[in-house]
N, C-alpha and C positions, 0 to 999 in steps of 0.2 A: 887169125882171131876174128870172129864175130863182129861188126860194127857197135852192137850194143856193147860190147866188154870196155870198147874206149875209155865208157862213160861213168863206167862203173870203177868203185874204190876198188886202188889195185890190192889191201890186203882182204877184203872179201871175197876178191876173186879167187886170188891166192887158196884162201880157206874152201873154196867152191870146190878149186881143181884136186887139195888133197882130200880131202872126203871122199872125192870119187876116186881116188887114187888106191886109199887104204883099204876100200869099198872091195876093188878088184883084184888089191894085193891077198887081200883077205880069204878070198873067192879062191884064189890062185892057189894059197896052199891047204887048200881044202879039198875042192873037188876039180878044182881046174879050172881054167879057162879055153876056151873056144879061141877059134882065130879071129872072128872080130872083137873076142874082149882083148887080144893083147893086143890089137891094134890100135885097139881106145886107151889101155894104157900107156904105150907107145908116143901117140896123140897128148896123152895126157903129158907124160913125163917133158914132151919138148916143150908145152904149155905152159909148163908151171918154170923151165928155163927162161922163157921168154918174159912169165911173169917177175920174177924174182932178178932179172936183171933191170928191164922197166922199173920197178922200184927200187933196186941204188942208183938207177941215175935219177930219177926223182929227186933223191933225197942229197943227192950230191949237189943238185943245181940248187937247190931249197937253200942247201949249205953256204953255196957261194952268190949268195943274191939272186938268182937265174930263177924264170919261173918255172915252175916244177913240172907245166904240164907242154911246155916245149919238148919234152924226153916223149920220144914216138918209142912204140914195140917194133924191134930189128926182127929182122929174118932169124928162123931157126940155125939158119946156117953159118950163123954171125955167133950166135949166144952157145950152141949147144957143144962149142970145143969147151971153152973156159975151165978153169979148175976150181973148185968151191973151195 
């Protein structure tokens, strides 16, 4: 991720990466995508992983007195097993 996404609130971001997401899904069953659109979906989809785990630990540490902004973005390859 970006250095400027740090800084940015993680559910704007969040709203950022599905916009572009539904954007391509859209695109996708329509006329298609290219190989660097699925790659940008691809991109997208571990993005919004990374996001969306960043903010429950957030909210976890918030939870339990912890400051919220100790909770750093893990590697894709940390986040992107998990089961929703």
């Amino acid at each position: 991720m970006a250095n400027t996404e740090h800084t940015d609130d993680p559910l704007a971001r969040i709203d950022r990466l599905i916009a572009e997401e539904r954007e391509l899904r859209g695109r996708a069953t329509g006329e298609g995508l290219g190989e660097e659109d699925r790659r940008r979906l691809a991109d997208l989809e571990q993005r919004l992983d990374q996001c969306w785990d960043l903010l429950r630990r957030r909210r976890a540490n918030a939870e339990f007195g912890v400051d919220p902004d100790q909770a750093k973005t893990r590697p894709v390859s940390e986040v992107e097993s998990y089961q929703q």
